[in-house]
N, C-alpha and C positions, 0 to 999 in steps of 0.2 A: 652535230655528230660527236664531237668531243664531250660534252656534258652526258650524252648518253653511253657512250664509254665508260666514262667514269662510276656513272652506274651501276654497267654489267659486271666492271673489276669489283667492285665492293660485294655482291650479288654473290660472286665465282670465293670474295676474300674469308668472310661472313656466314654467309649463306643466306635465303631470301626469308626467314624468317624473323632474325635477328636484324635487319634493315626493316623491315614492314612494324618491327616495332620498336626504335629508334624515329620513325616515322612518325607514330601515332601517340609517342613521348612530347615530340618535336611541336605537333597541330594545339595536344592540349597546351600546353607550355603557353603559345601564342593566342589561345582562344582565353586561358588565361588573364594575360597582360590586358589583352583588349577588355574584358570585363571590365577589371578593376581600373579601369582607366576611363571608362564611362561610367561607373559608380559614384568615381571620383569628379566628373562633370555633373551628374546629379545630385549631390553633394553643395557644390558650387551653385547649382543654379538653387537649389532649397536655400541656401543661405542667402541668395540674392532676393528671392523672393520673401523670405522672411525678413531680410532689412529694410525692403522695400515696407511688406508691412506694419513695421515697426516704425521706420519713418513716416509712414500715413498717420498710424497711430500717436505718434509723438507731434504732431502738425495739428492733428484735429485737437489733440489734449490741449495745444497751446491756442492753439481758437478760441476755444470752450474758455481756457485762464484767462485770454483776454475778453471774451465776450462778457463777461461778468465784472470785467473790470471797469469799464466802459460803461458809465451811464449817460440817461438820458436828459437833455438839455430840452424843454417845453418850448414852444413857441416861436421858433424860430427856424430857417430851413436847415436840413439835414447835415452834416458832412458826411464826407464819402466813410469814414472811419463808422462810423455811429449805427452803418448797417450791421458791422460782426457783433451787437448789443443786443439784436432781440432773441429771445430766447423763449423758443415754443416749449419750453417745459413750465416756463410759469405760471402762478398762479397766485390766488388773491384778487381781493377787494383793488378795480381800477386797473389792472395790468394787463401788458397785451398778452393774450391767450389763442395759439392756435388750433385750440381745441376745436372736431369738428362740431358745426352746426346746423344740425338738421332743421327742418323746417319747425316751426311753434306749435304747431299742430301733431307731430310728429312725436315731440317731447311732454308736451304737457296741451290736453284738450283744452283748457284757456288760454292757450299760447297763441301769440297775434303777433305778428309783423307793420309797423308803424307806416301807412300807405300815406305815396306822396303821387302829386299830378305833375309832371315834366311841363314843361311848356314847348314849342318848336323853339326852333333860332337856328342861325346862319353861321357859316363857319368856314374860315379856308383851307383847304387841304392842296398847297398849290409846293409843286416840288420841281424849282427850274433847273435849268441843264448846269452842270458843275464854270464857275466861271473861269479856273486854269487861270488865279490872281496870284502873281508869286511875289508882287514885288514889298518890300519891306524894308526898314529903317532904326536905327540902333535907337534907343530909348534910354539907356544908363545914365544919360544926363538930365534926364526931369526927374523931380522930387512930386510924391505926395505925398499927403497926412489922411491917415486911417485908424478909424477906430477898431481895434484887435478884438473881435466878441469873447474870443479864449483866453483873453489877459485882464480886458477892460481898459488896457491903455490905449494913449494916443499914440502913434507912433508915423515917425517919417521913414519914407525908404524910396530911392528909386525905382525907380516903373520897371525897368527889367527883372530886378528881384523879388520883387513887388509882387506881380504878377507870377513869377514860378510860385513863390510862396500860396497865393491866394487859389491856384490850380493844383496845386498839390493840395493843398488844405478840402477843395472844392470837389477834387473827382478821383485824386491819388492817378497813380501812373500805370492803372493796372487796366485800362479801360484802352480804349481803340486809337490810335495817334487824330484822327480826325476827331474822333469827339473831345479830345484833350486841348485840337488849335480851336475849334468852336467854342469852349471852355475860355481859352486864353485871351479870346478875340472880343466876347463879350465882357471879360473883366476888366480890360483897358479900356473899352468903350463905356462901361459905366464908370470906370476912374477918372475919364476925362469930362464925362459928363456931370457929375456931381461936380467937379472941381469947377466948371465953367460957369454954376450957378451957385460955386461959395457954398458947399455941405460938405462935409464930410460923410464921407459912409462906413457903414459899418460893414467888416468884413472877418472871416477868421482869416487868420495866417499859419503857416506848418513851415516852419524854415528845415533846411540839409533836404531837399529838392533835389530828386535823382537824373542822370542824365537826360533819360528820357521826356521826362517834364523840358527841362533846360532846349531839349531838340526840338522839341511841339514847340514851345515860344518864339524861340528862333525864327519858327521856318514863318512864322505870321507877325513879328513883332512890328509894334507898329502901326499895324492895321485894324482900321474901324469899321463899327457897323452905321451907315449915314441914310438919312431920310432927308429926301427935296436940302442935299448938300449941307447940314447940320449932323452932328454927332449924336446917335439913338440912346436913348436913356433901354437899355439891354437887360432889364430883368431878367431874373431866371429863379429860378425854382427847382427841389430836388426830383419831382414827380408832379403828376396831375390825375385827373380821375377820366383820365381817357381824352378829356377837352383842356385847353388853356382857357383860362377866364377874360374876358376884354378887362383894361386897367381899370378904366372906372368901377368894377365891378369887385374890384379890392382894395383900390387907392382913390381919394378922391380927383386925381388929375386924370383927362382922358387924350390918350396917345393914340393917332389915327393907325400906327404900326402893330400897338399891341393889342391886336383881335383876339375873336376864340379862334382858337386852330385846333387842327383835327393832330391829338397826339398818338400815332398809328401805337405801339410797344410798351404805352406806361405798365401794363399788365406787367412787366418783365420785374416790376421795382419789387422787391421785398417787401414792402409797405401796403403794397396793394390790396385790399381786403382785409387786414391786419385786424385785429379784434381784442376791443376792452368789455370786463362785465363789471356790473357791479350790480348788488343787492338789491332790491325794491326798498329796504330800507335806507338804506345808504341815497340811494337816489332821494328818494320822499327828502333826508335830509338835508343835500346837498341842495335842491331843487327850492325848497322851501327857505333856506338859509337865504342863498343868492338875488332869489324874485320876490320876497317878504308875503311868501301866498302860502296857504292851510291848504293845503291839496285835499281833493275829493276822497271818497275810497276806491273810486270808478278807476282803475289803475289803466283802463286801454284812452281816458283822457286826460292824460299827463302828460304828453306828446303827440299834438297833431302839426304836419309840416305844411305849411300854408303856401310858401314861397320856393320852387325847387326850381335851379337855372339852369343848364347846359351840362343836361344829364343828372350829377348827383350834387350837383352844390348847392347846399341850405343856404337861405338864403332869409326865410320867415319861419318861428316855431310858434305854438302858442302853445301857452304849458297851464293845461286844465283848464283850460278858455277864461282866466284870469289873468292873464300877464302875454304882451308878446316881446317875443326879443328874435333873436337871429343865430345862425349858423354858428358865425363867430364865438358868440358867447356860448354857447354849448360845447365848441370845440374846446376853446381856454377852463370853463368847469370840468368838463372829461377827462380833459388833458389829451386829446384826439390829436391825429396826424394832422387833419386838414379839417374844412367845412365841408366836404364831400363824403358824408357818411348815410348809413341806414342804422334802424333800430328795430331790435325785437325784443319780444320779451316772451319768458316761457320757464316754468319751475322757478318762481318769485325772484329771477334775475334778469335785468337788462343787458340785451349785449347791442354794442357799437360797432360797426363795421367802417372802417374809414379807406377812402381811394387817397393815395398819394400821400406827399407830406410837403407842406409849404403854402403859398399863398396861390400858388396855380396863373402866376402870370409870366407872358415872354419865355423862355427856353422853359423846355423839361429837359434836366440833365439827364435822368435816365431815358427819356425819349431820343435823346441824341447819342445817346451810348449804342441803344438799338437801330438808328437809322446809319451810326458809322459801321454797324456790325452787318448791316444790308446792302452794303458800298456805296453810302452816300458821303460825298467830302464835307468838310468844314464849312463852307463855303454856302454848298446846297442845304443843310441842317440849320444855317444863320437865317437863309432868306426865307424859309420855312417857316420859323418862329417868329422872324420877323417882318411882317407883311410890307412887299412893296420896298423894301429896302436894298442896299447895296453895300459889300464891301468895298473900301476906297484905301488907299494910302493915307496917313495923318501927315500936318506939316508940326513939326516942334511944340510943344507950347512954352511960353516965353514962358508964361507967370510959373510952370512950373518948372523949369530950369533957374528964374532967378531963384525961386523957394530952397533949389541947392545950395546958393548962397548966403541963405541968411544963418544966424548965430539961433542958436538952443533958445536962447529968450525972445528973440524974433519971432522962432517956429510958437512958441509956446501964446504968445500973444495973437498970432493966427489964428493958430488952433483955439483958441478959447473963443474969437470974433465967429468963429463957423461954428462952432458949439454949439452957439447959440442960437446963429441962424437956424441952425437943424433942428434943436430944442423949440424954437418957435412956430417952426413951417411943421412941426408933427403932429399927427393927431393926437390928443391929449391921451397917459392915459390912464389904464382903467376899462371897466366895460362900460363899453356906448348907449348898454341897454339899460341902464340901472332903473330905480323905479321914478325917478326923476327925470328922465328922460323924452319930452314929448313924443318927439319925434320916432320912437321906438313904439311908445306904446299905440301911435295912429297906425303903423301899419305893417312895420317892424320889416320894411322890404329894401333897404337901404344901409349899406355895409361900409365900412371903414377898416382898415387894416389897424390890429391895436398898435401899441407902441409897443408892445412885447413881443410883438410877430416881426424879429428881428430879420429878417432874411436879407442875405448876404444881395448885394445890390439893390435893397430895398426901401423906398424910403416914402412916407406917407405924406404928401401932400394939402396947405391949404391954399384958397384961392389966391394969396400974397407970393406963393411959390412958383402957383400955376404964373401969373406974370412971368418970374423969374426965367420961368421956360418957356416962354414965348420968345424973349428977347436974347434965351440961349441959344437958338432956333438959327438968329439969324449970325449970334458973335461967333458960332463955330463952325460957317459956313468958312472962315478965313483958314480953318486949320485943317483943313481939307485939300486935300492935293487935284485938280483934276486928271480924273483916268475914264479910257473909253466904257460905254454903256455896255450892261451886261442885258442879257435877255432875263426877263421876269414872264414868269405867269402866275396871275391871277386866278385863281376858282373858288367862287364862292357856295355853297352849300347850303341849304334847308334839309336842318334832320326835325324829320316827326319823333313827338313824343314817346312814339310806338321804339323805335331804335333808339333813341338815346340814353337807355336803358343797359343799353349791354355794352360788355368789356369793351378797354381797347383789344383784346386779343378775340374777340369774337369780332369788332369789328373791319379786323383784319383779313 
């Protein structure tokens, strides 16, 4: 009642004239403010939005500088860095090209597709229940010695450091925490495993290793991957072409752990499908050069694949039904990711199509990037890859904690005795198929990993070795801690020829 008083006095003071437009002075005034006060938040948010895209812009720009800065290293499995390298704008003679391609027929009425016959084979796709393994053991006190692939040097460093470094080097920190301890868990188990039969390995390193790394070690440090109570020789690889290869099938030692397995996600890798061309003449010359043979002019018999294995892996070529050699060797002349490719040709160019990049044995790191992104643990991604095995606790290894102690010429006297062992147990190299070669030219179905297929935990094999790992089998049943049994499941698989053709992302 008072406020409208006051009202009516102003009303009677004024008159209602001069209030009603005092009034409507008063609404614009305030409709006013408000505008301009929401201009000024559209303003802000425009500005937000353009730093935003101008930060995208300035991120991708720095991709693209480093993308080009970053080349690439042949022969060896990937690092995790080496993915922001390929560059689908490329082009030229041999480089990878994501240009589409359409079918041969499509491009040019002579254009043919180089057909290959699969064979069946068996495979496991066995994924047991998570084993909730926490327990673990400080490791800073063993020394190993490793050969750095990114320096060339020999270098010593304890297993904790060690290990961040070779994880960060191997998968960077930007991938899932379980696929980073999987990552961790296998790189100490091939550190101790090489160590226990006197090789050194070769490994890259990335030292200033961010927390996260540091966290994933931590939480598994210590812990191995074991077969029938021995320490698993833990390959691994950047990718595959949908399948793991069995060892034999790359190295000549055969490891009952390392099967084909079914790798459900490779399709995810960047590498997949990736595509080189080169010339018909270029080829003729390369081809010619390599296998000392006068090619036909029949260009759809330049390449027939005789030998295709679990799915896309060459395996036998015969090049103009003059020479036979192998996957391998085509891979190393291409310069290809893997020996898991196709060929076509169409408008006087060959194009390579390759799955994965590596030797395709024991882990697929990008397969385990995708099964931790599916919520599979550490743990379950290990026993996966590696059939029939188990994570266990390690006990110390003496030889490599006294190795802390010894003096610089000590190490270096080590280092040079395992140099050699390793120089000795590798397969020579060079190409296996050269024209000297019997054994290539009877049936060319029988593979070797080169000595330039350097891949990180990988080491080629000869039957003086194979002993070595018999006997490792049993010395590093001591360094094994007993812990209760985990459940495993087995499944073992027959793919027809008919499906092992398609993606892993079709086969998913």
């Amino acid at each position: 009642m008072n406020g409208f008083s006051k009202i009516r006095a102003l009303f009677l003071k004024f008159g209602s004239k001069a209030v009603y437009a005092a009034a409507a002075v008063l609404v614009c005034i305030v409709a006013a403010v408000v505008f301009l006060v929401g201009r000024q938040g559209q303003q802000d948010t425009s500005v937000t939005a353009q730093s935003a895209d101008s930060s995208s812009q300035t991120e991708k720009s720095a991709t693209q500088t480093q993308t080009h800065k970053l080349g690439i290293i042949n022969f060896k499995k990937a690092q995790i860095s080496e993915y922001d390298m390929i560059q689908t704008e490329k082009q030229g003679s041999g480089e990878d090209s994501a240009v589409n391609d359409p079918s041969p027929e499509q491009q040019d009425p002579s254009g043919f597709k180089v057909q290959a016959v699969t064979k069946d084979f068996s495979c496991s796709d066995s994924m047991p229940r998570p084993a909730h393994f926490t327990a673990t053991r400080n490791t800073s006190s063993e020394f190993f010695t490793v050969r750095d692939i990114t320096t060339g040097k020999i270098v010593t460093m304890n297993a904790y450091e060690l290990v961040c470094s070779i994880v960060y080097n191997e998968v960077g920190d930007g991938w899932g925490s379980e696929a980073i301890k999987a990552q961790a868990v296998a790189a100490y188990s091939c550190l101790r495993y090489m160590d226990s039969i006197g090789m050194i390995e070769t490994v890259g390193i990335k030292r200033n290793y961010t927390g996260k790394i540091e966290s994933c070690v931590r939480a598994v440090q210590g812990q191995v991957v074991t077969y029938n109570g021995g320490i698993a020789n833990t390959l691994y690889s950047a990718s595959t072409a949908g399948y793991t290869l069995p060892s034999n099938m790359a190295i000549v030692s055969s490891y009952p752990y390392l099967k084909c397995v079914r790798s459900a996600y490779d399709s995810a890798d960047p590498n997949w499908g990736i595509k080189s061309s080169f010339s018909k003449d270029e080829v003729r010359r390369l081809l010619e050069k390599e296998y000392g043979v006068k090619l036909s002019d029949n260009v759809k018999n330049w390449f027939r694949l005789t030998d295709v294995r679990y799915g896309k892996y060459v395996f036998g070529v015969s090049i103009d039904a003059k020479k036979n050699t192998t996957g391998k060797s085509l891979q190393k002349l291409f310069k290809l990711r893997s020996n898991a490719f196709e060929i076509s040709f169409a408008n006087d160019r060959f194009v390579f199509r390759s799955y994965g990049w590596g030797h395709g044995v024991g882990m697929s790191q990008w397969g385990a990037c995708m099964y931790a992104r599916h919520g599979y643990t550490y743990d379950q991604i290990l026993a996966h890859y590696y059939v029939n095995t188990r994570i266990n606790i390690s006990k110390g290894s003496a030889k490599a904690v006294a190795r802390g102690k010894k003096s610089q010429q000590e190490l270096e006297l080590e280092a040079q005795t395992a140099s050699q062992t390793t120089t000795a147990a590798a397969v020579p190299t060079g190409d296996e198929t050269t024209a000297d070669t019997k054994q290539s030219e009877r049936a060319a179905t029988t593979t070797k990993s080169s000595a330039d297929d350097q891949d990180s935990g990988m080491q080629a094999y000869t039957q003086q070795s194979s002993q070595s790992e018999q006997t490792s089998a049993q010395t590093t049943q001591a360094d094994i801690q007993t812990t209760p049994e985990q459940p495993q499941q087995t499944e073992s698989k027959t793919t027809g020829a008919a499906n092992v053709t398609k993606s892993a992302e079709d086969a998913e």
